[in-house]
N, C-alpha and C positions, 0 to 999 in steps of 0.2 A: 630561428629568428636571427637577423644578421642588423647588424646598426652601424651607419659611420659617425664617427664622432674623431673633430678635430683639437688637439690642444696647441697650446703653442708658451713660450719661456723662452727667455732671454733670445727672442729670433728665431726659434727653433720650433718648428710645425710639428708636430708626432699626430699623424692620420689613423685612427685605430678603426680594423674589421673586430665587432665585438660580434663574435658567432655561438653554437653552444656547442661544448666543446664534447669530447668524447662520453665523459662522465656523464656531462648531463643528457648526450642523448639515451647514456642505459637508462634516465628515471623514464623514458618516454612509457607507459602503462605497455606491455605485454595486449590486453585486451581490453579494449572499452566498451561500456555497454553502451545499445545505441535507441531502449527504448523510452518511450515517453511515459507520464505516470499514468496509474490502472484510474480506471474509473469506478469499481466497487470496492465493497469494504474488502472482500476475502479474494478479489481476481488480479492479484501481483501478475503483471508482466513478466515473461522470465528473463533475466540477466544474459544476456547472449551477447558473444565476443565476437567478432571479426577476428577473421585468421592474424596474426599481428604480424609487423614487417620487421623483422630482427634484423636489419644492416644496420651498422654503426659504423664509425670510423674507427673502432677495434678491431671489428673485424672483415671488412674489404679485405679484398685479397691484394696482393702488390701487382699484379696487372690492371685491375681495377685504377688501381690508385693512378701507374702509370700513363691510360688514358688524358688521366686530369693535367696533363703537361706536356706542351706545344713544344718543346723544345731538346733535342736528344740531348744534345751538352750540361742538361740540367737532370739527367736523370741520376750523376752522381753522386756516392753518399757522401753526409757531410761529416768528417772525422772528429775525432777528439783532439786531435793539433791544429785543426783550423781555427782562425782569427773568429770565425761566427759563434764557433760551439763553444769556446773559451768566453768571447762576452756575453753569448747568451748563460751560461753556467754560472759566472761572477751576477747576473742582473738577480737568476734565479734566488741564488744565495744572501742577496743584498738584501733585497724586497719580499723575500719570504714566500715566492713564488712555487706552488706543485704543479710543475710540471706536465700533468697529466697521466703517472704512473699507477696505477690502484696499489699501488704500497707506497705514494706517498714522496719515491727518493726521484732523483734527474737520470741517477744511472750515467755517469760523464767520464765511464770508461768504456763504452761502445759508440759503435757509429751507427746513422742513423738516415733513412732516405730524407731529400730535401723537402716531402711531405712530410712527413714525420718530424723535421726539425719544425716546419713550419705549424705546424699542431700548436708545439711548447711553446714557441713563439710568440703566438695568439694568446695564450694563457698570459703568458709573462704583458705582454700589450695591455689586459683587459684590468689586470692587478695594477700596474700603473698607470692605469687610466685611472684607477679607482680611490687612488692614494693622491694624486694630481686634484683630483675634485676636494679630497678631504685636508688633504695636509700639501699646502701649496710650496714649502718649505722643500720637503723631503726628497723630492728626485735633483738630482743634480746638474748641472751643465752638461756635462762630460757625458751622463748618461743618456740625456736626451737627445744627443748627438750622436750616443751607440745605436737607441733605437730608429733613428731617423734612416742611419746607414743599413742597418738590418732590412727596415721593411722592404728597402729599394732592393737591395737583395734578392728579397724574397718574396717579389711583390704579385707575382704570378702564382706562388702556391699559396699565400694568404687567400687572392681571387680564387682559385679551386678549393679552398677549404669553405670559402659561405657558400659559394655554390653546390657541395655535398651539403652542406647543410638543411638547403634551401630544398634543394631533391627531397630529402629525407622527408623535410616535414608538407611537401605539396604528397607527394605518396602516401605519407601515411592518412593526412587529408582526406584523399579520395580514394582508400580503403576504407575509411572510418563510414564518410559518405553513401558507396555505393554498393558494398558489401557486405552482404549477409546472409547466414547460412540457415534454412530450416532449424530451431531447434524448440524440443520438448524437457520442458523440467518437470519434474515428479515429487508432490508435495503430498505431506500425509500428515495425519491427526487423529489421536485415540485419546476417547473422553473415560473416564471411570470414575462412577460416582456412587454414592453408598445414601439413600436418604430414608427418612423416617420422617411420623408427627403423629401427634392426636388430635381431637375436639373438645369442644364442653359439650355436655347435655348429651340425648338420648341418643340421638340421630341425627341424619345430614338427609337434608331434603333438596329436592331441586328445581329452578325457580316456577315449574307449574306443579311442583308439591309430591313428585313420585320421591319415594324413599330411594337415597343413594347408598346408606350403609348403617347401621347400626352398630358397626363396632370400631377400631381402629385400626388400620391397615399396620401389614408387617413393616418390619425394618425391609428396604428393599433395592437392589445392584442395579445400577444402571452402566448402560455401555455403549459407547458409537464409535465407529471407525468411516473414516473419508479418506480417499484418497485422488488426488487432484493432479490432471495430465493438462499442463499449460503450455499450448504450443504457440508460438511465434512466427510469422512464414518473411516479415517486412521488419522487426522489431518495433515498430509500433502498433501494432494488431495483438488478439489475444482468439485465439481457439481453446475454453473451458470444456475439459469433461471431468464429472465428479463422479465418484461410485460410495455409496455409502451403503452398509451396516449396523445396527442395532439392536439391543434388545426392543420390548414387545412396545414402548413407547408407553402411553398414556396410564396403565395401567401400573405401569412401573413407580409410578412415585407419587408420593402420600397426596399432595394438593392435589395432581389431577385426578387421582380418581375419585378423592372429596368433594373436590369441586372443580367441574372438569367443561362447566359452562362459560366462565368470566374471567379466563386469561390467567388464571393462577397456576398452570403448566409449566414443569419447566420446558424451556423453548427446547434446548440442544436434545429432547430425549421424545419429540414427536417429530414427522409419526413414525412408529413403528415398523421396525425392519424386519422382525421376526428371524434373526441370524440369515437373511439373506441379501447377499450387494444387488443395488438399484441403483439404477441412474437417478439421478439427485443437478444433477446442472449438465446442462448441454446448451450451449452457444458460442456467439462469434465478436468480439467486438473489435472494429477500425476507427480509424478517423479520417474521414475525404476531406476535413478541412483541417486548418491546424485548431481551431477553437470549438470543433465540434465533433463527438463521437457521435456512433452508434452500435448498438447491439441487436443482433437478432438471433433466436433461435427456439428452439422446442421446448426445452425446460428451463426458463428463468424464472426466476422469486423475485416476487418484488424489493422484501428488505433491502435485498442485496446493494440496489440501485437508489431509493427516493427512500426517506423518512428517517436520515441519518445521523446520529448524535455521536459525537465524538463520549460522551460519558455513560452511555446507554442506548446502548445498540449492539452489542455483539456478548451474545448469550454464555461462552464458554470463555469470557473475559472478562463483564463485570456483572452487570442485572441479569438477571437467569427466566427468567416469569414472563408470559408472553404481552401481560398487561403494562414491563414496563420497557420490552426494547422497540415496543411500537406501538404506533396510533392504532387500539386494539378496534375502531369502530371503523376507519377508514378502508381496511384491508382486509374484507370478511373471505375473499377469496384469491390470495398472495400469488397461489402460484401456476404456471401453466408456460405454452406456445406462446412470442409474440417479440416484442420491440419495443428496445429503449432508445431515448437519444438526448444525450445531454451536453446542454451546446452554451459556451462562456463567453459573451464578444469580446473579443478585444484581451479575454485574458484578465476583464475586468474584475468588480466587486458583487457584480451582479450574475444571477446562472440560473437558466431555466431547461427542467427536466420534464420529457413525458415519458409515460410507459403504458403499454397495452399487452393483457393477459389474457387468455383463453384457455380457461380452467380443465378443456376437455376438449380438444383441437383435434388429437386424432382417432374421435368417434366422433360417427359420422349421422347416427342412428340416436334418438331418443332411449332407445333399449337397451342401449348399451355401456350408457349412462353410472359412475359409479364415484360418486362424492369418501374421497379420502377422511374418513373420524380421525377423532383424538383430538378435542379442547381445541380445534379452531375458532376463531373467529365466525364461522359461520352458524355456529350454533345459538348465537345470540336472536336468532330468526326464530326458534325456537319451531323448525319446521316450517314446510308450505302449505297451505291450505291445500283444499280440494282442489284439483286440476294446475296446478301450479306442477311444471316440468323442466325438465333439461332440454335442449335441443342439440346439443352437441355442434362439432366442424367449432372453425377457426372466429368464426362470429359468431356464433349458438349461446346460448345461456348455457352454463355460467361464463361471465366475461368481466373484466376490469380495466376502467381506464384511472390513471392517475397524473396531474401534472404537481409540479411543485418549482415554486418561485423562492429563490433563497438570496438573501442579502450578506455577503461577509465582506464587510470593510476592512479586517486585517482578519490575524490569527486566533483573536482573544474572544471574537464574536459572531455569531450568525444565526438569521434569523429565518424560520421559509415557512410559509405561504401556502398550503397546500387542496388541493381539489379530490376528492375521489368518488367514482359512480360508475354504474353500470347494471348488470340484470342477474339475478340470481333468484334461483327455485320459482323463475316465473314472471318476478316482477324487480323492477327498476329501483334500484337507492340512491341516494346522492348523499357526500359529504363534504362535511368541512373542517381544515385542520392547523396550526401553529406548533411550529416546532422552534425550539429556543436553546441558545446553550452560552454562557460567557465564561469564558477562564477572568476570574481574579488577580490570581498568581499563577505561575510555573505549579505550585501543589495543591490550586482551590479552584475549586469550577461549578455553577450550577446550571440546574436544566430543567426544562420543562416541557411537557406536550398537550397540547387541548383537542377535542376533537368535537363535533357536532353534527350526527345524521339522522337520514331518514328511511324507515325502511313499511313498506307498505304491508297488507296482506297477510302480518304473522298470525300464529293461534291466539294471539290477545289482541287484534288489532293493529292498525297503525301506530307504530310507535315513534318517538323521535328520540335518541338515548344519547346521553351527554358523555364526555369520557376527560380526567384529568391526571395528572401526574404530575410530582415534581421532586426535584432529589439536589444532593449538593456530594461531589465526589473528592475526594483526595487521591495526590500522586505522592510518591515515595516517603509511604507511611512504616516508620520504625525502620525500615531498610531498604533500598535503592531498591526502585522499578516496583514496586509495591506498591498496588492502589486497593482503594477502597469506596465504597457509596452506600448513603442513604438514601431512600426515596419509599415516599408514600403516592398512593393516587387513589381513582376508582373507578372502575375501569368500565362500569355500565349505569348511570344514572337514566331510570326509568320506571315513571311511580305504576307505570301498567304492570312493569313485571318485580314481582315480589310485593312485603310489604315495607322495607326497609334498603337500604343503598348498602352496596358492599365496599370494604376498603379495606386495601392492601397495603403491607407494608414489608419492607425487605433491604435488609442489610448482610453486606458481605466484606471479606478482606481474602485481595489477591494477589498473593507472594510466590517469588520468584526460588526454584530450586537452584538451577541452572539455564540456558538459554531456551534450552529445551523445554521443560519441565514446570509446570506452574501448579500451585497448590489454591483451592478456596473453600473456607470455611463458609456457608451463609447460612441466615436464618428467616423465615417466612411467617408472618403473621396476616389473619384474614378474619375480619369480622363481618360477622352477617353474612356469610357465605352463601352465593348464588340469590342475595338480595331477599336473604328471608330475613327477620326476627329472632325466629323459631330455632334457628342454627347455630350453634355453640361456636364460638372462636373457634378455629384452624390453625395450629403450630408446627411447622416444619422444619427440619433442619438438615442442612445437604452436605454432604462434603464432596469436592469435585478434584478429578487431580486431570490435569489436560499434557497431552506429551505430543509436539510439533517437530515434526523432521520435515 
């Protein structure tokens, strides 16, 4: 950046080039990142640098430099017994002027090219410019009159010094700009958790009355490993691929397989990988406008994308249960082939998201058809009738459409809106949903989500099943970056199935080891499980240790 600015004292004009001088071009950043922010919870962009331009006026070489000056009779150096280097050394000394040496001294026993003098020059110029503004007293006649003499001097390599400057930062500009290199970051996560619980009463029945178990399941190890290849080709793009690992999933941990109908899973430990890596996310997302992305690809999840809560929504971080990081009625069939696209005008307060899934995209055949268990959502169907099928392909049953309307007027709040339907085991459902969340303070926030649908044709009929939740979270409880949440809901209100409404409750605290490494206690409570009566309270308690590299 180069600025002229004139002063002037007792008659006396001092014209000052304020450039950035040596020192400050080294702060210039080595490498900037040049992408835009992700659009899901877990798909960071990866950090990619442009090759960076390291010339500085350190290091030019002395031909380089020499170019910058028109005239052979000035390419000599300027000594230590000349009239310039002695006042500019006395200005140096007076006004407290560095020179520009990375240690700080003038060094006013060498000589020095008339670039180089003119460097210190500039420095010493910018310093009394600066003292002139503040202390109109302090510079002197006599001085103002050295620098006057000076600049005329050396007015031509002042001009070649903004002008390197001026190089520097149009170059570096249009590397920042227009260059960028392919790159892939490699990001990984392993979950280990250890959970247990029991019941009241005889037995756990399930909500069309077959016996789930009569005794209390073991203490039992849960485990997930992810590992995530984020590529970048524009820096503003994202090419995800996920490979995940597991143990057995639903079976592994007390609630779900007590009750393995109504959301009371934990989320991070379905489904089941049986010690084998699977593709787990496979997509693409760009942006052709600046206010709108998209995503497409073969394996998206919905969470990832719509029904977002900054306090609850990300399972190996606060709420664990699948009834409370999402609209458990909305989303009976999350994941599959298909396209998101989420588009902000203006960058405004307002932003509306849609997404399209196909649970089963590449079968192409009815036969071939094969619905993924483990405490999904879609079990609340409780089966299809007679002749109710899959058709499979990219439009086939199962499918999901979702849009969601979100209002955030600042940071502190936001509100959305949301729609979800489509066809599954045969027949058509629609729903309806609100998702909410306000921060208080910096360490209090609460949240809510409602949900309302319809599902046609199950074993009991038509049903319409209501779904709620709500919670109040803390941020740096006892010790920095520690958070913690309460929340109760219920996660299937529907008097056809059961004879009683289930409700859950789940509290946790999640502290920091190191940057890496996060520890959580929680504990799980569930009455009237799978909406019986009959069903003794449900107690569970998890310990979870997560490690992000």
């Amino acid at each position: 950046m180069r600025k002229i600015c004139w002063f002037s004292a007792g008659g006396i004009s001092i014209c000052c080039v304020i450039v950035q001088s040596a020192s400050g071009l080294a702060e210039i950043p080595p490498s900037t990142a040049v992408h835009s922010d992700p659009v899901i919870t877990d798909q960071e962009l990866p950090t990619v640098s442009p090759p960076a331009f390291e010339t500085d006026l350190e290091s030019v070489s002395t031909d380089s430099l020499i170019e910058q000056v028109t005239s052979v009779s000035q390419l000599s150096d300027v000594q230590p017994t000349d009239w310039a280097f002695q006042a500019l050394q006395s200005l140096v000394e007076r006004y407290g002027v560095i020179a520009g040496y990375p240690d700080g001294t003038f060094r006013g026993n060498r000589s020095m090219t008339r670039y180089e003098f003119a460097a210190a020059l500039n420095i010493a110029l910018n310093r009394i410019t600066e003292l002139m503004g503040t202390e109109t007293d302090r510079v002197s006649q006599e001085d103002l009159t050295t620098l006057r003499r000076l600049q005329d001097e050396f007015a031509t390599e002042l001009a070649a010094l903004g002008s390197q400057v001026d190089t520097l930062e149009n170059r570096t500009a249009q590397l920042e700009a227009n260059q960028f290199s392919t790159t892939t970051k490699l990001a990984g996560q392993v979950i280990f958790a250890a959970n247990g619980g029991e019941f009241d009463g005889d037995r756990i029945i399930a909500p069309r009355g077959a016996t789930v178990t009569e005794d209390d399941p073991n203490v039992t190890a849960i485990y997930r490993a992810s590992l995530d290849l984020n590529t970048s080709f524009q820096g503003t793009d994202l090419l995800k691929i996920r490979l995940v690992t597991g143990s057995d999933g639903l079976n592994d941990n007390a609630a779900g397989f007590l009750e393995p109908n109504l959301g009371s899973t934990l989320d991070f430990s379905i489904p089941g990988r049986n010690g084998k890596f699977s593709l787990a996310r496979l997509y693409y997302t760009f942006a052709p406008l600046e206010d709108l992305k998209v995503t497409i690809g073969p394996a998206i999840v919905a969470p990832d994308f719509v029904d977002k809560n900054r306090y609850a929504n990300i399972s190996f971080l606060d709420f664990s249960t699948q009834a409370f990081v999402n609209n458990f009625i909305l989303l009976p069939r999350p994941g599959g082939a298909g396209a998101f696209v989420d588009w902000n005008p203006g960058g405004g307060d307002w932003r509306l998201r849609a997404l399209y899934v196909s649970g089963d995209a590449t079968n192409s055949l009815p036969e071939n058809q094969r619905f993924v268990g483990g405490g999904g959502p879609e079990d609340i169907r409780l089966f299809p009738t007679g002749g109710g099928g899959a058709e499979g392909g990219l439009f086939g049953d199962p499918y999901q459409g979702f849009f969601e309307l979100e209002y955030a007027p600042n940071r502190t709040f936001a509100l959305r809106l949301q729609y979800g339907g489509g066809k599954l085991f045969g027949s058509n459902f629609n729903g309806f949903g609100i998702n909410a969340e306000l921060a208080l303070s910096n360490q209090l926030g609460i949240f809510g989500r409602y949900g309302y649908a319809t599902y046609p044709d199950t074993t009991v009929g038509d049903i319409s099943p209501n779904y709620w939740m709500a919670g109040v979270a803390f941020q740096d409880v006892l010790i920095p970056r520690a958070i913690a949440g309460i929340a109760v809901g219920q996660p299937f209100i529907e008097s056809a199935v059961g004879d009683a409404t289930q409700t859950n409750f789940e509290a946790f605290y999640n502290f920091p080891i190191n940057n890496n490494i996060r520890v959580t206690p929680l504990i799980q409570v569930i009455t009237n499980p799978a909406n019986q009566d009959a069903n003794g309270t449900i107690v569970t308690g998890t310990l979870r240790t997560v490690f992000s590299f």
